[in-house]
C-alpha positions in Angstrom: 13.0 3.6 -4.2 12.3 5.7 -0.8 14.2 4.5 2.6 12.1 3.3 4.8 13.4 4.5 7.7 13.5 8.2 6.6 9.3 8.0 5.7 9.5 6.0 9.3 11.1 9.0 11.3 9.0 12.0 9.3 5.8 10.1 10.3 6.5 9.4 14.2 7.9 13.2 13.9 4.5 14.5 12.9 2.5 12.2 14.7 4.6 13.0 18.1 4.6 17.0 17.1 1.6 17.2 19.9 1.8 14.0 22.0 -0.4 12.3 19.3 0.7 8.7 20.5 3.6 6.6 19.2 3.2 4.2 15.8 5.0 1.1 16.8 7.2 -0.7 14.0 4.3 -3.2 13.8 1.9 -0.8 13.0 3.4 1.3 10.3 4.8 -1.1 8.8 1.0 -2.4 7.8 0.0 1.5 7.4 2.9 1.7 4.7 1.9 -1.0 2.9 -1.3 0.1 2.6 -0.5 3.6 1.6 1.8 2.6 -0.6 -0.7 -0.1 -2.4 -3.0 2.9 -2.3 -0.6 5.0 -4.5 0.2 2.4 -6.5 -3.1 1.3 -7.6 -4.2 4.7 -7.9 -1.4 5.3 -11.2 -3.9 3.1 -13.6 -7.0 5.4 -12.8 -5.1 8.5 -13.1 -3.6 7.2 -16.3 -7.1 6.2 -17.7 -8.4 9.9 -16.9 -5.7 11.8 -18.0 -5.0 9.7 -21.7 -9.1 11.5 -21.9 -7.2 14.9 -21.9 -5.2 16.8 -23.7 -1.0 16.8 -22.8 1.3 19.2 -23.4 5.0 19.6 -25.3 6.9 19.5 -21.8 7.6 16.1 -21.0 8.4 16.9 -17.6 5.0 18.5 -16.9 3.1 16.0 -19.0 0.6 13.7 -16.3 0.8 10.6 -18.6 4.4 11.1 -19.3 5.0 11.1 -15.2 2.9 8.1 -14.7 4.2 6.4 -17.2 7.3 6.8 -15.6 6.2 6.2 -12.1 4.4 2.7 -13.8 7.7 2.0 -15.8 9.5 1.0 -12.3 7.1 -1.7 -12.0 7.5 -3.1 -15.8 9.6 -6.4 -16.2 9.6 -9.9 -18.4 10.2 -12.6 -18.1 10.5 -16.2 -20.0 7.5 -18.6 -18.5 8.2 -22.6 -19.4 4.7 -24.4 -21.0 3.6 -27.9 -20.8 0.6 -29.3 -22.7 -2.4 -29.3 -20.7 -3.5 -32.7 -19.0 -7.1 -31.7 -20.0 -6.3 -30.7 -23.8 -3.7 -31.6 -26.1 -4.6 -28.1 -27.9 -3.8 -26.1 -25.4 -0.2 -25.1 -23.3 -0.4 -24.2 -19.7 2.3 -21.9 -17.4 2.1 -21.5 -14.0 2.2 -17.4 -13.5 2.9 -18.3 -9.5 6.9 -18.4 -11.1 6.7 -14.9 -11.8 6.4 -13.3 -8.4 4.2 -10.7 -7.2 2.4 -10.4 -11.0 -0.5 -7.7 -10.7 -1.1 -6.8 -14.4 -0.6 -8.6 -17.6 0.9 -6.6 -20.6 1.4 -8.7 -23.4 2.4 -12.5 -24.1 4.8 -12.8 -26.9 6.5 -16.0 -28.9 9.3 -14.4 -30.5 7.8 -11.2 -32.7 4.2 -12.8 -32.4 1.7 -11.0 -29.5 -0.6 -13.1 -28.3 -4.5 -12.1 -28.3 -5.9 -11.9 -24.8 -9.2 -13.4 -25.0 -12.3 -14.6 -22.3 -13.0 -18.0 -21.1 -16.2 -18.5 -23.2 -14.7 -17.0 -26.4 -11.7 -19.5 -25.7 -13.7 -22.3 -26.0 -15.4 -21.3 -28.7 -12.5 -20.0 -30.8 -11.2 -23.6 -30.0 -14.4 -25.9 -31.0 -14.6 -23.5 -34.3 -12.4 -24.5 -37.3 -13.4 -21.1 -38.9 -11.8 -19.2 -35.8 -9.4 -21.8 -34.6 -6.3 -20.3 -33.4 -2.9 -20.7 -35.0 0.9 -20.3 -34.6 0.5 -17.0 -36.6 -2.7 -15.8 -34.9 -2.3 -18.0 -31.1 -4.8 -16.9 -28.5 -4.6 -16.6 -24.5 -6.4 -16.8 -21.1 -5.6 -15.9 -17.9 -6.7 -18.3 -14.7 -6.2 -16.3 -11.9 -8.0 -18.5 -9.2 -5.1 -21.1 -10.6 -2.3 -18.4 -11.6 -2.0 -20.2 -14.6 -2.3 -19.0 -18.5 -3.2 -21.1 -21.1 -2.3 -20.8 -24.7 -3.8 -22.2 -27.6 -2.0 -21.9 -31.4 1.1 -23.1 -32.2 2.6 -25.7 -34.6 3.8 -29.6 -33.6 6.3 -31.5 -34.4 6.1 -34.8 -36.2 5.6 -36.8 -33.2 3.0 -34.3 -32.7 5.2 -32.8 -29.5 3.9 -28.3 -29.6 6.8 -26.5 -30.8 6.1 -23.9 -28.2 7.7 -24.4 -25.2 8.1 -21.0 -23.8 6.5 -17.2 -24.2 7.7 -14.3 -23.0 5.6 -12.3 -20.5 5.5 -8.6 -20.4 3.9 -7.7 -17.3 3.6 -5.2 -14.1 4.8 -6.6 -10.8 3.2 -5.7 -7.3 5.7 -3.3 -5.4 7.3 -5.3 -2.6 6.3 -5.4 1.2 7.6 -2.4 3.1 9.7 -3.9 5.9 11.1 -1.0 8.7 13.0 -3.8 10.8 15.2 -2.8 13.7 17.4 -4.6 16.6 16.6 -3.6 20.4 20.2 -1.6 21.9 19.7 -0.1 25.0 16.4 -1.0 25.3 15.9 1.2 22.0 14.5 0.0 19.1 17.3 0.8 16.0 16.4 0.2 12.5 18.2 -2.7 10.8 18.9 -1.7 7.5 20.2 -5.3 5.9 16.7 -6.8 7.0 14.8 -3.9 6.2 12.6 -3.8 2.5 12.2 0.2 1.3 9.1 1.4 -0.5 9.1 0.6 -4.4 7.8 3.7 -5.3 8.9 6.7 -7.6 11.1 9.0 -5.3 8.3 12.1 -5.9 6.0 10.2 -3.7 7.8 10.6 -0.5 5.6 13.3 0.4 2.6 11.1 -0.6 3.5 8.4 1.7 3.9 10.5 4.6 0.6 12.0 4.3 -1.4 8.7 3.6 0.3 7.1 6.4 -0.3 9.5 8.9 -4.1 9.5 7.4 -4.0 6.3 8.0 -2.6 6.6 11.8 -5.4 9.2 12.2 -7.9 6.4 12.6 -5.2 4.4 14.1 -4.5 6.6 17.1 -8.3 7.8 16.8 -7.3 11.1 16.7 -9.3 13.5 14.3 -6.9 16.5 13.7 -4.0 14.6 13.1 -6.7 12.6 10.4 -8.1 16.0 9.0 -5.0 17.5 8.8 -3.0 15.0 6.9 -6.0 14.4 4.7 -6.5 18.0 4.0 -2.7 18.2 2.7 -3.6 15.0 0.9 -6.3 16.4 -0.9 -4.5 19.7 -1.9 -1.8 17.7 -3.2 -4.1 15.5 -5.6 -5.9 18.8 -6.3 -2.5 20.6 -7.7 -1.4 17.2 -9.4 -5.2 17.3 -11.6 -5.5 20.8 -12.3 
């Protein structure tokens, strides 16, 4: 995690360095959660590019290895309760809204059995098909994200035909928490209030990174052009060194 009020006092630092204009709380506070959605977001494309190319021996030097890592704060599981669906006896239903902030699926698991992730239509087809019918070995998934539900089709039944699953564990990748820099007015001052205040998520190498894309981000904010071209020049040198 990086403190909030330290990213907080190196941005209003840099930003006042030439009477740029102040950042009120209000305002960074929804110019760090944007930069650090930005950062976040950005770990799954520049894991998809680098997996393209070759790695090296040193794991500390190794771009997948890092974002792995950086992803890995983000990894949880947890155990999500089903209920038959009131529109199919075939099918279990959990309501992913119980999980929190969920932004990725990884895996859906009943005990050492993984789940296959599968489309809407090829649900319903695997479903109406006795050839490809799923089954407590082989059960199948889909995600409703308009509903934040999943539904699960495959498992075995009791003899009062009650499904015998009635849980799966969810591997998953949460959404880092809202950035919060809250603070208590002494003096006429505005102090940071560290019990009430939320810190950024985010691996501790990106502190640097945050500064940068929150001061980019000001740029526009405080309409000011060289504070935007400067912090987006250090931006871009930064990504630059991290991709060669």
């Amino acid at each position: 995690m990086i403190n909030v009020d330290r990213i907080y006092q190196r941005v209003l630092t840099l930003a006042n360095k030439e009477q740029r204009g102040y950042i009120t709380p209000q305002e960074f506070n929804i110019l760090a959660n944007q930069a650090q959605m930005d950062i976040f977001e950005q770990y799954f494309y520049d894991l998809n590019q680098f997996r393209r190319t070759p790695g090296n021996d040193t794991v500390h030097a190794d771009m997948v290895d890092m974002l792995e890592e950086k992803i890995g704060i983000f990894e949880t599981t947890q155990t999500l309760l089903l209920i038959v669906s009131p529109l199919d006896e075939n099918i279990v239903a959990g309501n992913l809204a119980s999980l929190g902030t969920l932004y990725r699926l990884s895996s859906v698991r009943s005990g050492n059995i993984i789940m296959e992730s599968v489309s809407k239509k090829d649900f319903r087809m695997f479903l109406n098909s006795p050839l490809t019918a799923p089954t407590a070995t082989r059960p199948i998934y889909i995600v409703d994200r308009v509903n934040s539900t999943i539904q699960i089709s495959g498992f075995d039944v009791d003899a009062t035909g009650v499904p015998l699953l009635t849980e799966a564990d969810i591997d998953y990748i949460q959404s880092p928490r809202e950035v919060n820099w809250t603070y208590t007015v002494v003096g006429g001052k505005a102090l940071y209030n560290g019990a009430a205040g939320q810190d950024f998520d985010l691996h501790p190498s990106e502190e640097t990174e945050l500064v940068l894309k929150i001061l980019t981000l000001a740029g526009f904010t405080l309409k000011d052009q060289d504070l935007l071209q400067l912090a987006a020049s250090e931006d871009m040198k930064n990504t630059q060194q991290e991709k060669q």
